[in-house]
N, C-alpha and C positions, 0 to 999 in steps of 0.2 A: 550350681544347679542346672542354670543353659544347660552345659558342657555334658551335663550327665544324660538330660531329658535327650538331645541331639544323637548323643552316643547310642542312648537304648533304641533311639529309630531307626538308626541307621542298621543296627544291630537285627533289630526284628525284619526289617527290610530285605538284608542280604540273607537270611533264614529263609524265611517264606519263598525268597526269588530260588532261589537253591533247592529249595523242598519239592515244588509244584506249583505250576499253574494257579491251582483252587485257591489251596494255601496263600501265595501272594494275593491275589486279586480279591479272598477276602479283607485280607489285612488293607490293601486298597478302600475295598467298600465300608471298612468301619471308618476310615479315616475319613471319607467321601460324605458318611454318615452324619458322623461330627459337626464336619463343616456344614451339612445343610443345617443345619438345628442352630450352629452358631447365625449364619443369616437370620433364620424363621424366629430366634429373637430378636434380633437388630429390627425385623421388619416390624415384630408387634408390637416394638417401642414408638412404633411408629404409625400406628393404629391398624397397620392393614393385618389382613388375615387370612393368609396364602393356604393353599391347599397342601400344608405340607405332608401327611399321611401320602397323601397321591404322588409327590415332588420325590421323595422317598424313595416309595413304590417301583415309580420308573426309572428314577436312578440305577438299584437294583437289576430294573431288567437290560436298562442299556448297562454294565458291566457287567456282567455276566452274558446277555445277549450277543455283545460283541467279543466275547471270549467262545462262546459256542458255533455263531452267524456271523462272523466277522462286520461286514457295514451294515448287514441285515438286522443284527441286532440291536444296535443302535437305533438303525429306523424305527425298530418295536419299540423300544422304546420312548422313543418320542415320541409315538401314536400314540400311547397309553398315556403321556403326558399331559397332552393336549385333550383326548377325548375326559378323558379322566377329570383332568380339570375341571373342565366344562360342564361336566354330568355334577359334579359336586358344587360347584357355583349354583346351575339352575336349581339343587334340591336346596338350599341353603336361603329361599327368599328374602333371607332378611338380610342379607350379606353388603356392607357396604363400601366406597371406595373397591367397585368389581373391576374395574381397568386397571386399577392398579394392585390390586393383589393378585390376578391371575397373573398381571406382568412379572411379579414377585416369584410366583411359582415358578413361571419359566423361565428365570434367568438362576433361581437357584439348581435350577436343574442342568440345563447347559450348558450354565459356566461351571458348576462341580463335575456330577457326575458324567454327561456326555464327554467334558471334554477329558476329564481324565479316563475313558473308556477305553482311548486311544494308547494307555498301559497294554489292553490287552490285544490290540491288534499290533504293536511294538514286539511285542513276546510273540504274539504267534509265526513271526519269521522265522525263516532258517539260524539260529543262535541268537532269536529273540533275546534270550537272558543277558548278553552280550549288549548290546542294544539298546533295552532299558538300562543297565546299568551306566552306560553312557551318557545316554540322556538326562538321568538325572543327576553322575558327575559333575557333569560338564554347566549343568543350574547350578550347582551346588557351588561350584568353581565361580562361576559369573557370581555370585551373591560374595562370595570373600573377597575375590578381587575387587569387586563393586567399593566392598567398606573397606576396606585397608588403603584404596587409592582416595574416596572421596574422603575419608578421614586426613590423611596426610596434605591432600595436593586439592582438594573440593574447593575453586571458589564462584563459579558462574554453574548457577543451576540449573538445573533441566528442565523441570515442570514447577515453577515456584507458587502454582497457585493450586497444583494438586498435592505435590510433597517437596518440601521446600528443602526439606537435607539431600536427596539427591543431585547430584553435581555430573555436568559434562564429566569431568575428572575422573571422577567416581566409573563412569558409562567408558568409557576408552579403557581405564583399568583393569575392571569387567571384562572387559572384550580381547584385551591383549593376554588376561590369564587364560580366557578359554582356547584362544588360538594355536596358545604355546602347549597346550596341554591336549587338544585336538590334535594337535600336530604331531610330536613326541609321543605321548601317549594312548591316546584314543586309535590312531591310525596301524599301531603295534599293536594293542588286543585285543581289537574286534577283526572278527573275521571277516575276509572280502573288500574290507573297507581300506580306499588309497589315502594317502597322502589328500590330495587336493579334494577328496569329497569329504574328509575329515573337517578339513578346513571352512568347508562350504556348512556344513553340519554346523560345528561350532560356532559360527556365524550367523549364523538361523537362531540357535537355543539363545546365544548373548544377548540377541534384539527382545527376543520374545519375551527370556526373562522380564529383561526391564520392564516392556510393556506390561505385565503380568502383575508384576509387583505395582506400575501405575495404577492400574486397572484398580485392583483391592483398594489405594489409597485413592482414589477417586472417591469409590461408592462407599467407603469410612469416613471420607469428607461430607459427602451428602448427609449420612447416616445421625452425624454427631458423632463418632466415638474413637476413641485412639486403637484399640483391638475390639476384632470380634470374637472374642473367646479368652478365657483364660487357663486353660485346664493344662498347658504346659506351659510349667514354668520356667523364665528367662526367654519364650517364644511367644509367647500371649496364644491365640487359640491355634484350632488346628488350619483354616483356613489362612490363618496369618502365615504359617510356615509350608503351603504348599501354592501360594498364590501364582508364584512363578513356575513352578511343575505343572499346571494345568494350562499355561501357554504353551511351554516346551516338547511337552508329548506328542499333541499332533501334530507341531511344527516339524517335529523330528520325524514323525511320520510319513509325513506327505514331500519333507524334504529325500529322505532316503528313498521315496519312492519318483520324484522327478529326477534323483540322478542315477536311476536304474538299480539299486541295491539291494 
């Protein structure tokens, strides 16, 4: 069932990227979607009571924002985030734990949807499609190599008090797939792009991942919970299976933009 649910995303993925612009970066925002809803429960397990309607809202505008506005969009969106909040906090008097639920809001928001926003300023390049498609290879790559080495050859941990199966092992394996495959292949078909910025690239995305995938098992430690979501099966939710895409994106962005590309 993994094998099938991975497939069909993959599937709807390269569809949409293929189709247009809208078409992707909807399929983007429903995912983006998802995920916030999966938090906005983990959080009201946990009594708080985030603005999520507004968290939503601006998510929205920052993807699609920054697919119309490039950084401008994004900026709107985060104003709306933030005023938004705020106006909804003070009508809400009775609202409690306020520091911590707006913090709630805002962190569902710009660790989802801001940061995955940076899909669409990825795409708006010259062979954007190229690009993105890269980017999230090359995650996708870091996450096998990840499990096929830490499984084999894992025995000194990385973060043993955020997630204890992750292994050095594991993090060099990861990095040495994406290298070989930034190298080889990433730098053969995307256009523009050499040898050694491939490599630089790849490089960026294998850190980030990790961090990315730390990040989520951090705040599921805090949370209590082993997944935040269950709606695909063999993945647990949607947030589980894009945790490291929403580090990788603007990594890849802001990388291919300090090395001129």
């Amino acid at each position: 069932m993994a094998i099938a649910v991975g497939l069909t995303l993959a599937a709807v993925f390269l569809g949409t990227l293929f189709l247009n612009a809208w078409a992707f970066l909807t399929f983007v925002a429903i995912l983006v979607v998802i995920a916030q809803l999966e938090l906005d429960s983990a959080f009201r397990a946990q009594g708080l009571r985030p603005a999520t309607p507004v968290a939503v809202g601006a998510g929205l505008v920052t993807i699609y924002g920054a697919h119309g506005l490039g950084e401008a969009g994004q900026s709107l969106g985060l104003v709306v985030l933030v005023i938004g909040t705020m106006l909804v906090t003070l009508l809400d008097g009775g609202r409690r734990q306020v520091a911590a639920s707006l913090g709630a809001a805002f962190l569902m928001t710009l660790w989802v949807p801001f940061l995955a926003s940076y899909a669409a300023l990825l795409l708006a390049r010259p062979d954007g499609i190229w690009f993105v498609m890269a980017a999230i290879a090359l995650t996708v790559s870091n996450d096998i190599g990840a499990y096929a080495f830490g499984f084999k050859f894992g025995r000194h941990s990385l973060a043993p008090s955020v997630s204890p199966a992750k292994t050095w092992e594991g993090f060099a394996g990861g990095l040495a797939t994406v290298l070989l495959i930034a190298a080889f292949v990433t730098a053969e078909v995307v256009p523009g792009l050499g040898r050694g910025q491939a490599l630089v690239l790849g490089a960026g995305i294998s850190v980030a991942a990790t961090l990315g995938d730390l990040a989520e098992s951090l705040v599921k430690r805090d949370l209590g919970v082993k997944d935040l979501g269950r709606i695909l099966p063999g993945h647990g939710g949607v947030m589980d299976r894009v945790d490291a895409m929403l580090f990788t994106l603007p990594v890849a962005h802001l990388l291919l933009l300090a090395l001129g590309t």
